[in-house]
C-alpha angles and dihedrals in degrees: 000000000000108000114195140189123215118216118222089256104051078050090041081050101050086060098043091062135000097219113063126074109274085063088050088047090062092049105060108041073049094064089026083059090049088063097050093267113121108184104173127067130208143186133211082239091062092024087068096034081059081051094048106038089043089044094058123115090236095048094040094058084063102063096022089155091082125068125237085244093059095041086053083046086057098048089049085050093054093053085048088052084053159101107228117213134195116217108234094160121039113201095197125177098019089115134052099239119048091228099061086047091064093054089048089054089048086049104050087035098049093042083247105176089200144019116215117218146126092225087071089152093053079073108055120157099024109105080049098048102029098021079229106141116238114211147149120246095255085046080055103053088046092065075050083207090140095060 
């Protein structure tokens, strides 16, 4: 199976518009999760920096249209949609930003094969380094591996 890894802004994007790729994204590991297929893995780590990043003032103003409450009840969806790790290596500091850190350590602890962002050269060095893909969600449906 390909196990992937979303970074906090393929997840921002999905809520700030419901046609790019991110939403689609969503979508679908929404629907993949429906059939017993769970594609995406998270830790409580990433679980709580989504909570953090979407719960900002100045995010929050973008997608206004939903509450704090349902944007805590995505977030819980997304953990329901998905495998649940445990970090048992930390890899801090190997990038330059904490967060990303945090999605680097789900990956290599949850066996992801990619992580899914639109920040790819905040993680520099890691497909070298971890053999773990770094791709943006459109990058993603073109291997066409989720489907």
């Amino acid at each position: 199976m390909y196990k992937i890894v979303i970074d906090t802004n393929v997840l921002l994007s999905a809520l700030f518009s419901n046609k790019g790729k991110s939403y689609k994204l969503i979508e679908l590991l929404t629907a993949k999760a429906l059939e017993d297929t769970k594609y995406n893995v998270i830790s409580v780590p990433l679980a709580l920096e989504f909570e953090e990043v979407l719960l900002r003032p100045k995010n929050r103003q973008k997608y206004d249209y939903f509450t704090q409450e349902e944007v805590r009840l995505i977030i819980s969806d997304i953990v329901s949609i998905s495998h649940q790790t445990k970090l048992h290596f930390l890899w801090r500091p190997f990038l330059k930003d904490s967060f990303d850190d945090k999605v680097l350590e789900t990956a290599v602890n949850g066996q992801a094969r990619a992580i899914i962002t639109y920040n790819t050269k905040d993680f520099a060095g890691v497909k070298k380094y971890f053999d773990i893909d770094i791709l943006t969600p459109a990058e993603l449906f073109d291997k066409g591996v989720l489907l």
